[in-house]
C-alpha positions as a printed Julia matrix, in Angstrom:
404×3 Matrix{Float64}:
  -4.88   27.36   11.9
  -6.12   23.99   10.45
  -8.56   24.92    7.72
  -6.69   26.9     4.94
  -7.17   27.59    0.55
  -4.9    26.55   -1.9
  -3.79   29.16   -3.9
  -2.46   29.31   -7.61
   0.8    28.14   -6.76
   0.14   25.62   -3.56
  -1.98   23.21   -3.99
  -1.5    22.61    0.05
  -2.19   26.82    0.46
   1.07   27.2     1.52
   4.88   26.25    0.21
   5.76   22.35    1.13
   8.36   23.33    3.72
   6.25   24.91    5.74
   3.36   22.26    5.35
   6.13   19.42    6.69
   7.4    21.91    9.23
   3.98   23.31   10.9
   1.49   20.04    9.82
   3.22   17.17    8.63
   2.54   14.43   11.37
   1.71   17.18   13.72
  -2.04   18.43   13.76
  -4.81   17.94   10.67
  -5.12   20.37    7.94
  -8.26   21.11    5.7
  -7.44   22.63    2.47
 -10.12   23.86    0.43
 -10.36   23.83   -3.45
  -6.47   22.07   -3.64
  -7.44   21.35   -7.11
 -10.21   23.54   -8.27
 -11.11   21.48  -11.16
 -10.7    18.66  -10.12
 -12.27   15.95  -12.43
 -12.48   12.22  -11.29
 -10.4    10.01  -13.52
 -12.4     7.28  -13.22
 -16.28    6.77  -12.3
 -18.43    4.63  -10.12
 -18.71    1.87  -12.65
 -15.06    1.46  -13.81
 -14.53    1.49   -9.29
 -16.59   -2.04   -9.46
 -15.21   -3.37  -12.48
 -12.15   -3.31  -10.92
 -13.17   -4.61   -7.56
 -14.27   -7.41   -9.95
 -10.44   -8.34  -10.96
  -9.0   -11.21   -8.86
  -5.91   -9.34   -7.88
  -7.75   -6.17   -6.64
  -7.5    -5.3    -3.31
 -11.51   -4.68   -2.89
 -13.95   -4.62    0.4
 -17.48   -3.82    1.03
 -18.63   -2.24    4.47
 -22.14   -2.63    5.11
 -23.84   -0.36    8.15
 -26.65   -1.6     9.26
 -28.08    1.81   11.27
 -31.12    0.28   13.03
 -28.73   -2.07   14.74
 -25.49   -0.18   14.54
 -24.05   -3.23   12.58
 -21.12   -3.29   10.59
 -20.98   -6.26    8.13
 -17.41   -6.46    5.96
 -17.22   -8.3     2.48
 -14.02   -8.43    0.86
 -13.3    -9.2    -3.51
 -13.22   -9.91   -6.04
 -16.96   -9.64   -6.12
 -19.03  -10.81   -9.05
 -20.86   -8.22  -10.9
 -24.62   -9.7    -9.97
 -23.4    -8.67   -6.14
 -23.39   -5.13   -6.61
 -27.28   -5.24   -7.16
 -27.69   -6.73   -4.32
 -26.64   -4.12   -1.68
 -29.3    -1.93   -0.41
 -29.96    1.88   -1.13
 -27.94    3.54    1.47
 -25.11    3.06    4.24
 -22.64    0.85    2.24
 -19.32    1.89    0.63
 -16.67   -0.1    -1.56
 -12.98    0.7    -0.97
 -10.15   -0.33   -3.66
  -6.53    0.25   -2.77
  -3.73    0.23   -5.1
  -5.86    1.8    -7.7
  -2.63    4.05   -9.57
  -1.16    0.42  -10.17
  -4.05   -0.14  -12.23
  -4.83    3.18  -13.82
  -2.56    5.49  -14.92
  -5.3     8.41  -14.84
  -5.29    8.04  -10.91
  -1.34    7.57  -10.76
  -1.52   10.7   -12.09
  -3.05   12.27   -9.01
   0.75   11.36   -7.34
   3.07   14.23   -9.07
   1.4    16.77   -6.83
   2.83   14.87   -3.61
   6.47   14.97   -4.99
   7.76   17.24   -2.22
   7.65   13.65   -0.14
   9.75   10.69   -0.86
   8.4     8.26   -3.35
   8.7     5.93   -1.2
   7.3     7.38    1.45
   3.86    6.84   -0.89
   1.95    3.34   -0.24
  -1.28    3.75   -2.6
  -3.9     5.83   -3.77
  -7.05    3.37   -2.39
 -10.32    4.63   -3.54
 -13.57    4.54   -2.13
 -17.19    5.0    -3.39
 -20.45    5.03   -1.22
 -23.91    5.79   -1.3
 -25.78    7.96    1.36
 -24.62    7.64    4.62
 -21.91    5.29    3.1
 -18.92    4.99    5.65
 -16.37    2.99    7.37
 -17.08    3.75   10.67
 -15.11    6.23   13.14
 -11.7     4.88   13.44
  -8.02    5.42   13.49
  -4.79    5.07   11.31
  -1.56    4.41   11.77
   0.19    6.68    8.92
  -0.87    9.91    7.05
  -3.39   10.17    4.4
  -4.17   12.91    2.41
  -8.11   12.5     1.61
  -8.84   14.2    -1.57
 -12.72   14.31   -2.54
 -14.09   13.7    -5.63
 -17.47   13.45   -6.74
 -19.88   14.28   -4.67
 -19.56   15.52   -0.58
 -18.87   13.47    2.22
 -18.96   14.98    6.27
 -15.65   14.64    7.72
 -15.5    15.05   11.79
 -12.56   14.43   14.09
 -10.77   14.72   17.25
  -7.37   16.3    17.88
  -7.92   15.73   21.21
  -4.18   14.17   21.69
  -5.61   12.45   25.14
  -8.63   10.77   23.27
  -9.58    7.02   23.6
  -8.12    4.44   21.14
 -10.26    1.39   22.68
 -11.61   -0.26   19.37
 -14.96   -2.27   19.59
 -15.27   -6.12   19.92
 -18.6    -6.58   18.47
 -17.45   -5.43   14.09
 -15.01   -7.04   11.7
 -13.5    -3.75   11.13
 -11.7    -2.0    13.79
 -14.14    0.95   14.92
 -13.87    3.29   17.83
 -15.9     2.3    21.11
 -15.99    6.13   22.11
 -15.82    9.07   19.5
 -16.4    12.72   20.29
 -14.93   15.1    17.33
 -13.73   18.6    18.21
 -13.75   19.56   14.45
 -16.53   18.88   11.02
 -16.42   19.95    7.86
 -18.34   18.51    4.41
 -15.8    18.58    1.43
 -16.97   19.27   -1.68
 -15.37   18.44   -5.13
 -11.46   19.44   -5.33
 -10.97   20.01   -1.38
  -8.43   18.01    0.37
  -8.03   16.82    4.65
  -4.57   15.6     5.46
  -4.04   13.3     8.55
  -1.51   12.76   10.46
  -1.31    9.08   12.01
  -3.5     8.83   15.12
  -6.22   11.16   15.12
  -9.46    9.4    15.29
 -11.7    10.46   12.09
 -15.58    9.3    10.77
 -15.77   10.63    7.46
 -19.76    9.61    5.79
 -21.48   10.43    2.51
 -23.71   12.63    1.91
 -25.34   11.27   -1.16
 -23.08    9.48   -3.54
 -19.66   10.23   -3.69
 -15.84    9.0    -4.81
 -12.62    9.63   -2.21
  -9.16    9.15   -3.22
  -7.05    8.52   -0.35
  -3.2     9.07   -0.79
  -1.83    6.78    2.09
   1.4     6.91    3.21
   4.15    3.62    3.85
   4.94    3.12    7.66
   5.69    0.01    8.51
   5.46   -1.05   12.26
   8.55   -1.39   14.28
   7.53   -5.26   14.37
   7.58   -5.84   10.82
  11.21   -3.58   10.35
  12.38   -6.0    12.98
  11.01   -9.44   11.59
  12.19   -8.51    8.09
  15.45   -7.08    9.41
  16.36  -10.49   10.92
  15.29  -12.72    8.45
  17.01  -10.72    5.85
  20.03  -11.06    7.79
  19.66  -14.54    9.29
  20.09  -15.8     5.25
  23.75  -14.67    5.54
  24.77  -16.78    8.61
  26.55  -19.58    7.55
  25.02  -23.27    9.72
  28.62  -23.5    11.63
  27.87  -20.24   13.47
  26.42  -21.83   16.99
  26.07  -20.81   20.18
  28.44  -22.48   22.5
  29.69  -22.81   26.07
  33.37  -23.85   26.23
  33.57  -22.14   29.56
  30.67  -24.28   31.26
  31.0   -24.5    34.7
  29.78  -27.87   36.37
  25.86  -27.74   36.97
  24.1   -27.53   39.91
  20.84  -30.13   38.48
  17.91  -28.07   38.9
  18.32  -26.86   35.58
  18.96  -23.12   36.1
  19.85  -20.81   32.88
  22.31  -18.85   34.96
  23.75  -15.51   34.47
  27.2   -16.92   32.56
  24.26  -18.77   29.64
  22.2   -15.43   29.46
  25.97  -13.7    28.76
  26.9   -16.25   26.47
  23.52  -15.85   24.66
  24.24  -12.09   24.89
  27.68  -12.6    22.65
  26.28  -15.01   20.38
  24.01  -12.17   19.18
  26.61   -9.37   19.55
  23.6    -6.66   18.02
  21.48   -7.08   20.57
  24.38   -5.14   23.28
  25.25   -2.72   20.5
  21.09   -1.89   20.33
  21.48   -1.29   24.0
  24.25    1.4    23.96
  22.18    3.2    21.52
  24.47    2.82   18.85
  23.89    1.89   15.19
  26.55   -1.55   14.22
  24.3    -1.97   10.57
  24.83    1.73    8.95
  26.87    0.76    6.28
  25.6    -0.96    2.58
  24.31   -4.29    3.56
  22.07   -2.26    5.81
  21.06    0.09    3.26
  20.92   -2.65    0.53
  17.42   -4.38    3.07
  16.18   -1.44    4.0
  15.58   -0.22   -0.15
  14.61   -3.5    -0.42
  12.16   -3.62    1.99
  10.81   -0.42    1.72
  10.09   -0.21   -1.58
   8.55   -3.96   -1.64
   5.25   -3.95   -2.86
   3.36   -5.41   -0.15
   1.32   -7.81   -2.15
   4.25   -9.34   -4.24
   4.56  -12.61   -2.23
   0.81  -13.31   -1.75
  -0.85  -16.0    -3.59
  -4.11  -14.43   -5.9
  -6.74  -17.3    -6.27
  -8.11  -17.64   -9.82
 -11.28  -16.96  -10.51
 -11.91  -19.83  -12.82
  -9.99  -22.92  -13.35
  -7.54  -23.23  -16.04
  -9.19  -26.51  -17.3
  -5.54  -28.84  -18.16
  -1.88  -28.43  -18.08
  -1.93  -27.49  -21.53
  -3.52  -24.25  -21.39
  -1.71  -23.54  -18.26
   1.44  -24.02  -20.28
   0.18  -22.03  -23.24
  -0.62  -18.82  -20.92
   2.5   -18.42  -19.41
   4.48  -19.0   -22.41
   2.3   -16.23  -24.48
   3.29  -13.98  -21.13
   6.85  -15.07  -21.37
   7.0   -14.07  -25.29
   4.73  -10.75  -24.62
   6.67   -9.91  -22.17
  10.13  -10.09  -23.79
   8.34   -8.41  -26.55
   7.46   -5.45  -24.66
  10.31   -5.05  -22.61
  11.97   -4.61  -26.0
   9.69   -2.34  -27.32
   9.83   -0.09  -23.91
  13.93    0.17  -24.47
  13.5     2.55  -27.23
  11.63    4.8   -25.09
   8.5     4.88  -27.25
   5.84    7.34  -27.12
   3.55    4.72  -26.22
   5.88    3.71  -23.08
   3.15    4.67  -20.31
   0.69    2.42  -22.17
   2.73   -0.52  -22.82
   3.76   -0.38  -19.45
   0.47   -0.35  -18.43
  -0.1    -3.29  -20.3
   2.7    -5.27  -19.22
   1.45   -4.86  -15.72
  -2.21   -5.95  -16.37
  -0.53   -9.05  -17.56
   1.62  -10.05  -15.18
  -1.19   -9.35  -12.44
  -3.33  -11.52  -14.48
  -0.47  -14.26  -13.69
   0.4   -13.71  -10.72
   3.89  -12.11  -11.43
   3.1    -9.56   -9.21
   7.01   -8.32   -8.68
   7.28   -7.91  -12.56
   3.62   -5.8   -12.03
   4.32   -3.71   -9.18
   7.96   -2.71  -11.24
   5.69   -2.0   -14.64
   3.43   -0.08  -12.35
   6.74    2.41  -11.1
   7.64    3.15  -14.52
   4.47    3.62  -15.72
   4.54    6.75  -13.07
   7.71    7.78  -13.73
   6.86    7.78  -17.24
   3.68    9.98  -16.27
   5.42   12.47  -14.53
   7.97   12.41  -17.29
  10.72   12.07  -14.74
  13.99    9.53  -15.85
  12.85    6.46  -16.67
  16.34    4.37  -17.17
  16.36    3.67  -13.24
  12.84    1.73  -13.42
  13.37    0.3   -16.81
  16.01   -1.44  -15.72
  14.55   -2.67  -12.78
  11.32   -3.69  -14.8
  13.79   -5.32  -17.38
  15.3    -7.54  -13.94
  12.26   -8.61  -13.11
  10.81   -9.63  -16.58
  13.91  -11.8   -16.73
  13.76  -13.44  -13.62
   9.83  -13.99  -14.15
  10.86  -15.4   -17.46
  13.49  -17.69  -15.84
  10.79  -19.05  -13.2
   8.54  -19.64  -15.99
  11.04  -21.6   -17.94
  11.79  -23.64  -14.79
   7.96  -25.05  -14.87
   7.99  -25.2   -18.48
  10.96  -27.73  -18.49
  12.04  -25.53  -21.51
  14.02  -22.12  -22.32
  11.31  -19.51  -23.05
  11.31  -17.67  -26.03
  12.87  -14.4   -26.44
   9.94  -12.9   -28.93
């Protein structure tokens, strides 16, 4: 089976265990009508508008059909740019769009039978007819739910089929595609993915896509991460040394006794070997929450789309975000009615400044708050990060922030 219907009860036409057991990266699944009435929580104009916002995570892919040409733009775009594209074969894709609006973070309580952190981002796409990104492959599950509209979704389980990507597009596209399996969702149906199978989804007419994406990092970045985090707690007197050198011979050979030596000055590497597991215990733990639940944006600088003009009024914005801030984080501790919108507001303005650790922590309550789970876990953590925020801005201030 790989096409099924949702029912009343499952959204995924069958419980969650056996979805994870039978599916769940394993083979595709098409589930039609997973929510029957489904209505899009946002339209093609407010898509833009955001794609418009310096810190959105926006591109434009252009097909050019008479030339099979694939042309990538990537945001913020000004609004004038929009009228510029032509009638048909172009789509614009926004990812992280639940850190923005809390009517798409909504779409997330449905996938709680997965680990929240399991969940990268709900990116959204909108194209015209023939709109697409090309045949291609990725590297983690996605659930594709379809909004307005219908787009034609064809791929290959073929588990022996070619991976070679094209060196002719900025985008990476398959050089050979031959789908086993096509289907055109319509409003409310739902294709999950597992990483790996090579998929061309295209418009037919205009349409909206919300694509749940799932976190999985490569084994390169666990690695780099793993050893920077750790390399921070060596202290400069650890060395590698040699206090049983034997004389040399003068052709400068790295011998077997320096490639042991290197061996015990990074004891981890033998215990990797033996298959066994030396970092199990909290400070291992400790990175990998840390990592893992990094949003993967916080560190990277978000150019301005004007200039501030002086010092002054460079000053005068991130004081008013130090005192709004504070102000809000106060208001939020009473648990207010109005939390999911004032935390919703607090992370529009730290985006707006750049503070994109104290955003991506307004963002997680804001969901929690949503799905009316606890919220004292991500409060607290919001309430962390407003602080040290506030502490960084009094650092560049030259002056102690105020508290309201």
């Amino acid at each position: 089976m790989i096409e099924t219907r949702a029912t009343a009860t499952h959204f995924l036409g069958m419980p969650p265990a056996r979805f994870l057991r039978e599916f769940w990266q394993k083979k595709p699944l098409l589930i039609r009508r997973a929510d029957a009435d489904f209505r899009d929580p946002l339209t093609p104009d407010d898509l833009a508008g955001l794609a418009c916002e310096p810190a959105a995570l926006a591109r434009i892919v252009v097909h050019e059909a008479r030339r099979d040409r694939w042309t990538l733009r990537t945001g913020p775009f000004a609004p004038a740019e929009f009228a510029r594209l032509p009638r048909r074969d172009w789509t614009l894709l926004v990812q992280d769009v639940e850190k923005w609006d809390a009517d798409v973070a909504a779409l997330l309580p449905r996938f709680a039978f997965l680990p929240s952190w399991r969940i990268d981002d709900v990116m959204v796409s909108y194209a015209v007819d023939g709109g697409s990104v090309g045949a291609h492959v990725d590297h983690y599950d996605v659930f594709l739910l379809q909004g307005l509209g219908r787009r034609r979704w064809r791929i290959d389980i073929d588990p022996d089929a070619p991976k070679e990507t094209r060196d002719d597009a900025e985008i990476k596209l398959l050089r050979t595609f031959a789908p086993t399996h096509e289907w055109t969702l319509d409003p409310g149906d739902m294709l999950y993915l597992p990483p790996g199978v090579p998929h061309h989804g295209v418009a037919e007419g205009e349409c909206l896509t919300y694509s749940v994406g799932m976190r999985a990092p490569s084994m390169s970045d666990l690695l780099v991460d793993f050893a920077q985090t750790f390399a921070e707690t060596l202290p400069e007197e650890l060395r590698f040394g040699d206090a049983d050198l034997a004389p040399a011979n003068g052709d400068g050979e790295i011998d077997d006794a320096a490639f042991a030596r290197v061996a015990r000055a990074m004891p981890w590497l033998s215990v990797a070997a033996k298959g066994t597991n030396a970092f199990d215990g909290p400070a291992f733990r400790t990175w990998f929450v840390s990592f893992i639940t990094r949003y993967r944006s916080a560190l990277a600088a978000v150019p301005r789309s004007r200039k501030l003009g002086d010092a002054d009024l460079e000053r005068e914005v991130l004081s008013l975000f130090a005192a709004q801030s504070a102000k809000l984080i106060g208001a939020l501790s009473t648990f207010p009615e109005d939390g999911r919108e004032l935390a919703h507001k607090l992370k529009g303005s730290a985006c707006a400044i750049g503070a994109f650790a104290v955003a991506d922590a307004a963002a997680r309550l804001e969901h929690v708050l949503i799905s009316s789970a606890e919220p004292a876990e991500p409060l607290a953590a919001l309430t962390d990060a407003v602080a040290r925020a506030r502490n960084a801005i009094e650092a560049i201030l030259g002056e102690p922030s105020s508290p309201n």
